[in-house]
Residue frames relative to the residue before (quaternion, step in Angstrom):
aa qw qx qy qz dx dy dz
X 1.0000 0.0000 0.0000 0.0000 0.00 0.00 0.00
X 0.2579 -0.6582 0.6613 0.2508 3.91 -0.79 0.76
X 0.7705 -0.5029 0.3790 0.0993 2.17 -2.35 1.35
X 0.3263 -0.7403 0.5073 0.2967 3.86 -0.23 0.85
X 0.6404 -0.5016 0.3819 0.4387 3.80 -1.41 0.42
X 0.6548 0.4725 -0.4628 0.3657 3.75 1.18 0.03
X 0.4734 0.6560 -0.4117 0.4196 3.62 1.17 -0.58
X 0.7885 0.4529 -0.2053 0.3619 3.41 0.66 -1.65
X 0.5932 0.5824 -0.3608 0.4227 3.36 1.57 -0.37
X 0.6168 0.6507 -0.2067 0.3918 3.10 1.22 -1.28
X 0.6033 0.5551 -0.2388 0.5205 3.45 1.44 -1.22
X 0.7194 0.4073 -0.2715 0.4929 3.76 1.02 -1.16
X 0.7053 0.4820 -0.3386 0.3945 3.53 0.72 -0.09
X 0.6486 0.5754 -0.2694 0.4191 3.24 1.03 -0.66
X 0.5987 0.5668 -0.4090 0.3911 3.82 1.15 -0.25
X 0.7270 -0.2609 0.0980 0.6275 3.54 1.20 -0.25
X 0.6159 -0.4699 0.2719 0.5709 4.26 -0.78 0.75
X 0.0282 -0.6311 0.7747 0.0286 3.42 -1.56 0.34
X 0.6106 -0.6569 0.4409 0.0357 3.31 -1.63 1.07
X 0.5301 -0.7000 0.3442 0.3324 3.80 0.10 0.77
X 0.5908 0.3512 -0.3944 0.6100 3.71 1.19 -0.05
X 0.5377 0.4964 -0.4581 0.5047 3.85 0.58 -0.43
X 0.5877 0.5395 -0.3806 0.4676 3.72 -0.07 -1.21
X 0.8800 0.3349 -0.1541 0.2995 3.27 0.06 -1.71
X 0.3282 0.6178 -0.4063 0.5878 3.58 1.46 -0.06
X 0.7970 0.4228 -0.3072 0.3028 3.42 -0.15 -1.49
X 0.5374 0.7635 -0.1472 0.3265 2.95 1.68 -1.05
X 0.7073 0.5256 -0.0248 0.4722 2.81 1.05 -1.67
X 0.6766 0.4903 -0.2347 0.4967 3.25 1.33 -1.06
X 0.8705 0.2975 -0.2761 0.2785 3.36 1.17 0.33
X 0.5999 -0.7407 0.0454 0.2990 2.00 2.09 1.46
X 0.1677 0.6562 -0.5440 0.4953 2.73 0.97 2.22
X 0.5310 -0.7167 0.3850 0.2370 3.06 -1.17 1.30
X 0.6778 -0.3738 0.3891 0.4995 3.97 -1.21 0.11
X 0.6452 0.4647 -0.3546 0.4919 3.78 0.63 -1.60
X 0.6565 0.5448 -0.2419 0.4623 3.84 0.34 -1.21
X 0.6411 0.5093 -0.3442 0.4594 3.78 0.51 -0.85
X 0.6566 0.6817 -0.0950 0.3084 3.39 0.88 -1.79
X 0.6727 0.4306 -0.1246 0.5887 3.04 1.76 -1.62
X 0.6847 0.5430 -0.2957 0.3858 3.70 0.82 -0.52
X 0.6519 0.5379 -0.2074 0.4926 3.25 1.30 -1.25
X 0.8068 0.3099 -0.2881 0.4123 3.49 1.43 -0.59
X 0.4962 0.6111 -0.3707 0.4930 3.05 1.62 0.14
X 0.5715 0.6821 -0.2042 0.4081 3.81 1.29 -0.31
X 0.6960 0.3789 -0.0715 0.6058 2.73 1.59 -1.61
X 0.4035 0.5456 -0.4639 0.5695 3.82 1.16 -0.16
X 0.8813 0.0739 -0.1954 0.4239 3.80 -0.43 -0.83
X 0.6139 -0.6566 0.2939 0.3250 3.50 0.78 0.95
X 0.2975 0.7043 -0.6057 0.2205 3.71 0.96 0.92
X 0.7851 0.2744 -0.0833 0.5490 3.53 0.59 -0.86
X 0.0446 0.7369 -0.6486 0.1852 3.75 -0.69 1.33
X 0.0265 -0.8043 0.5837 0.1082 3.74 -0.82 0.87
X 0.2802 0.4535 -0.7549 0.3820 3.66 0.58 1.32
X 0.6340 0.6708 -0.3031 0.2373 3.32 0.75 -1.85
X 0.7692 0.4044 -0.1922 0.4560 3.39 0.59 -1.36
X 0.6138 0.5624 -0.3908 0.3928 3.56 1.26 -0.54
X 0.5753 0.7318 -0.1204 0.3449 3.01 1.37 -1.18
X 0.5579 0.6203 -0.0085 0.5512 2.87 1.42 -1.59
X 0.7501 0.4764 -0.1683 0.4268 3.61 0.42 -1.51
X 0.7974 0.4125 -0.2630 0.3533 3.28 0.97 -1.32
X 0.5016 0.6491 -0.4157 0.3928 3.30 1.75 -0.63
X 0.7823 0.4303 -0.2780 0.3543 3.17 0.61 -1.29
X 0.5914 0.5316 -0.4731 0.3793 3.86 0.89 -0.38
X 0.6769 0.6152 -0.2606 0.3090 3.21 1.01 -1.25
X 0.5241 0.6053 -0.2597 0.5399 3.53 1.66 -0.77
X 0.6580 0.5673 -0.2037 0.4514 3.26 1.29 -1.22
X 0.4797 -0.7696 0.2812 0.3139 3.53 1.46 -0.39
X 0.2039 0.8278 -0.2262 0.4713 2.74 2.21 0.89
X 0.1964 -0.7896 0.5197 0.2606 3.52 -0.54 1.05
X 0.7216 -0.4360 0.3524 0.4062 3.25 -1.88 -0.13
X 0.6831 0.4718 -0.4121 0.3755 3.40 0.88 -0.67
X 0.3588 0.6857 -0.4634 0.4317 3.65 1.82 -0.97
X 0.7832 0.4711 -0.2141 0.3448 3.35 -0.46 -2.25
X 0.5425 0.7322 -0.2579 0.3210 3.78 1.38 -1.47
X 0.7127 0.3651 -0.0698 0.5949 3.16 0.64 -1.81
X 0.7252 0.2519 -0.4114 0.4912 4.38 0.20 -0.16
X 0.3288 0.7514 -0.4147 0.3942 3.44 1.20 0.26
X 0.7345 0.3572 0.0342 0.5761 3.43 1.05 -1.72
X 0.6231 0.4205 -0.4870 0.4447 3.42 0.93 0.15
X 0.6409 0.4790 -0.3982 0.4487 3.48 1.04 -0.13
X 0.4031 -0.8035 0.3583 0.2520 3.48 1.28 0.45
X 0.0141 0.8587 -0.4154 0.2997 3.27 0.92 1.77
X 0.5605 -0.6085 0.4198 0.3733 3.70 -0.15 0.14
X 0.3657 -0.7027 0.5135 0.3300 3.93 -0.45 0.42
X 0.6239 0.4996 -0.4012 0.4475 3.67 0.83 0.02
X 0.5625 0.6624 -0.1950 0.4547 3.52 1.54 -0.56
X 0.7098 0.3853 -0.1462 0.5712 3.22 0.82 -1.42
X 0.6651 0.4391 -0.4325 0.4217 3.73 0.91 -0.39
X 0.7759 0.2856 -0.2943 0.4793 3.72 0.54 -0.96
X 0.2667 0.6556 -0.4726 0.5250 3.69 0.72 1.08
X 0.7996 0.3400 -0.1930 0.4559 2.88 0.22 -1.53
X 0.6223 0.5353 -0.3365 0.4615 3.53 1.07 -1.26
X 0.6447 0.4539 -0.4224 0.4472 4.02 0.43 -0.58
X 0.7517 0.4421 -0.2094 0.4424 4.10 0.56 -0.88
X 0.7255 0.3953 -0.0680 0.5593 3.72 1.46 -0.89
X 0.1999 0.6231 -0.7557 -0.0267 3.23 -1.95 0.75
X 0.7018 -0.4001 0.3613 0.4657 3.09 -1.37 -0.26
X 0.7582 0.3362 -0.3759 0.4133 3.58 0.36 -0.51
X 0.6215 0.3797 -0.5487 0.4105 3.54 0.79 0.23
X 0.3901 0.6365 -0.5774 0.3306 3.91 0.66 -0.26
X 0.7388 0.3499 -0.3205 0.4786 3.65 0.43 -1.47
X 0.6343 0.3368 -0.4408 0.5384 3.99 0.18 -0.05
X 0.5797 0.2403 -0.5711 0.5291 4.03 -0.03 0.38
X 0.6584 0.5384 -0.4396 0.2889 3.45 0.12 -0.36
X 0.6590 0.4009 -0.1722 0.6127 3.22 1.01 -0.89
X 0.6218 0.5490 -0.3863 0.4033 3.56 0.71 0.45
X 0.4283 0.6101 -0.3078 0.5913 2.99 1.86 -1.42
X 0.7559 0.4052 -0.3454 0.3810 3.49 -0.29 -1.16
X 0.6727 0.5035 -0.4231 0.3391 3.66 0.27 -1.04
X 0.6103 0.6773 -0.2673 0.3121 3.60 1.22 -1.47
X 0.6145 0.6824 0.0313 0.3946 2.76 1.45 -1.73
X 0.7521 -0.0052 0.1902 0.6310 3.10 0.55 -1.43
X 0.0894 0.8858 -0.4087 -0.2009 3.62 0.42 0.81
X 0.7434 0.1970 -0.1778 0.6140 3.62 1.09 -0.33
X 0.2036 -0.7620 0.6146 -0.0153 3.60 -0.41 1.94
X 0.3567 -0.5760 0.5931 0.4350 3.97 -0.99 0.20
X 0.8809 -0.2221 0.3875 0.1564 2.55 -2.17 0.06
X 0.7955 0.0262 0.0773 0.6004 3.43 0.03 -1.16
X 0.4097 -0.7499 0.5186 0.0288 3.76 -0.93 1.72
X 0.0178 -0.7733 0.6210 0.1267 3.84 0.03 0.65
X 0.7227 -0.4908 0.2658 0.4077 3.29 -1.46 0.40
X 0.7029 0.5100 -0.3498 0.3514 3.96 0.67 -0.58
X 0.5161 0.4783 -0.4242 0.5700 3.62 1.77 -0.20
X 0.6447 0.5624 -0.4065 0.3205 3.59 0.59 -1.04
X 0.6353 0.5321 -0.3316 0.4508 3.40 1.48 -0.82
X 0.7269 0.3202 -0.3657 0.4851 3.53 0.41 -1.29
X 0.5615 0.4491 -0.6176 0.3187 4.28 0.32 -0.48
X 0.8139 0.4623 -0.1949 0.2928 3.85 1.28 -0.78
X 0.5070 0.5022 -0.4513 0.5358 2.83 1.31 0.38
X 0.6212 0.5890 -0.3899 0.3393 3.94 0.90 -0.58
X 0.7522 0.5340 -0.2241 0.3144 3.24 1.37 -0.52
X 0.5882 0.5703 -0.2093 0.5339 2.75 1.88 -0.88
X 0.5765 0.4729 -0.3333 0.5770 3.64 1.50 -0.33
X 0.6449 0.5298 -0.3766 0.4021 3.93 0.92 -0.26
X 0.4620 -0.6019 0.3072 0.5744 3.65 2.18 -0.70
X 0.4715 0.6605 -0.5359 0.2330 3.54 0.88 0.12
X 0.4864 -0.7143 0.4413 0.2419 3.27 -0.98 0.80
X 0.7169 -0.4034 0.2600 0.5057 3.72 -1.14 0.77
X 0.9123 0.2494 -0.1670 0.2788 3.65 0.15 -1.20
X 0.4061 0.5884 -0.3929 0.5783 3.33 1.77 0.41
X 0.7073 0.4325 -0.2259 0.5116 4.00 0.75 -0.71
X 0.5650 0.6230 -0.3035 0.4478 3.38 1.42 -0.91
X 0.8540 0.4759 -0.0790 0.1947 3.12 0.60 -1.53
X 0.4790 0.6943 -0.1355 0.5198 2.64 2.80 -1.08
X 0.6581 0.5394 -0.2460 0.4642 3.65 0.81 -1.14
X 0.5654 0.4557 -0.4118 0.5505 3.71 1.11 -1.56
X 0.8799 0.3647 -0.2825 0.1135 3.58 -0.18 -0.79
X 0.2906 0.6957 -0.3412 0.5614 2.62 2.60 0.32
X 0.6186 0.5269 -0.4017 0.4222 3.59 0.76 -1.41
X 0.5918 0.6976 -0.3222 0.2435 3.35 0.50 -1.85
X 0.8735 0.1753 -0.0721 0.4484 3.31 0.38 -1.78
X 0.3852 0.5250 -0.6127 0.4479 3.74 0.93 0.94
């Protein structure tokens, strides 16, 4: 007997949280109907396979480990079509300001692990332009580099 579209959901959820528009994509891609999608996704969420605090939760920890800003983690947050009240208190449980400047300064280390001594203006650019391209914000990237400058 093949696996029913709930088995296969059950199988796609269980490898690590996934997001009710993910699920359903997968869904779709195997070519389950809308009516059929609808039932699975609420039958998932009834016995608590699929949760999107969880997965949001989940996501941001892991980007943020990954050396991923908030605005990074922010914006793939919303491609999984999450709720904007979600994706904010997520972020607000995994994030503060003072860890932004230590992912920042992590990014960099990963990046660039051994930097010289003295920073001339064309490193100062590319260490600042990498950050601001990673989502760090002006004064979180600003503030890292001065204190890079500082201790060369």
């Amino acid at each position: 007997m093949p696996p029913s579209f709930f088995d296969k959901a059950v199988n796609f959820v269980s490898y690590r949280p996934r997001s009710a528009h993910e699920t359903a994509i997968r869904l779709k891609h195997l070519g389950a109907t809308p009516e059929q999608i609808k039932e699975v996704i609420a039958k998932l969420i009834h016995y608590d396979y699929l949760n999107d605090k969880n997965f949001a939760t989940w996501l941001s920890a892991s980007r943020l480990k990954q050396g991923r800003s908030p605005l990074l983690i922010k914006l793939e947050l919303k491609r999984h079509h999450l709720d904007p009240d979600l994706i904010s208190s997520s972020l607000k449980e995994v994030s503060d300001p003072a860890s932004q400047l230590s992912q920042a300064r992590l990014a960099l280390s990963k990046k660039f692990p051994s930097l010289p001594s003295i920073i001339d203006l064309k490193l100062r650019q590319k260490l600042f332009s990498f950050l601001l391209r990673r989502g760090f914000g002006y004064e979180t990237t600003a503030s890292v580099i001065d204190e890079l400058a500082k201790r060369g």
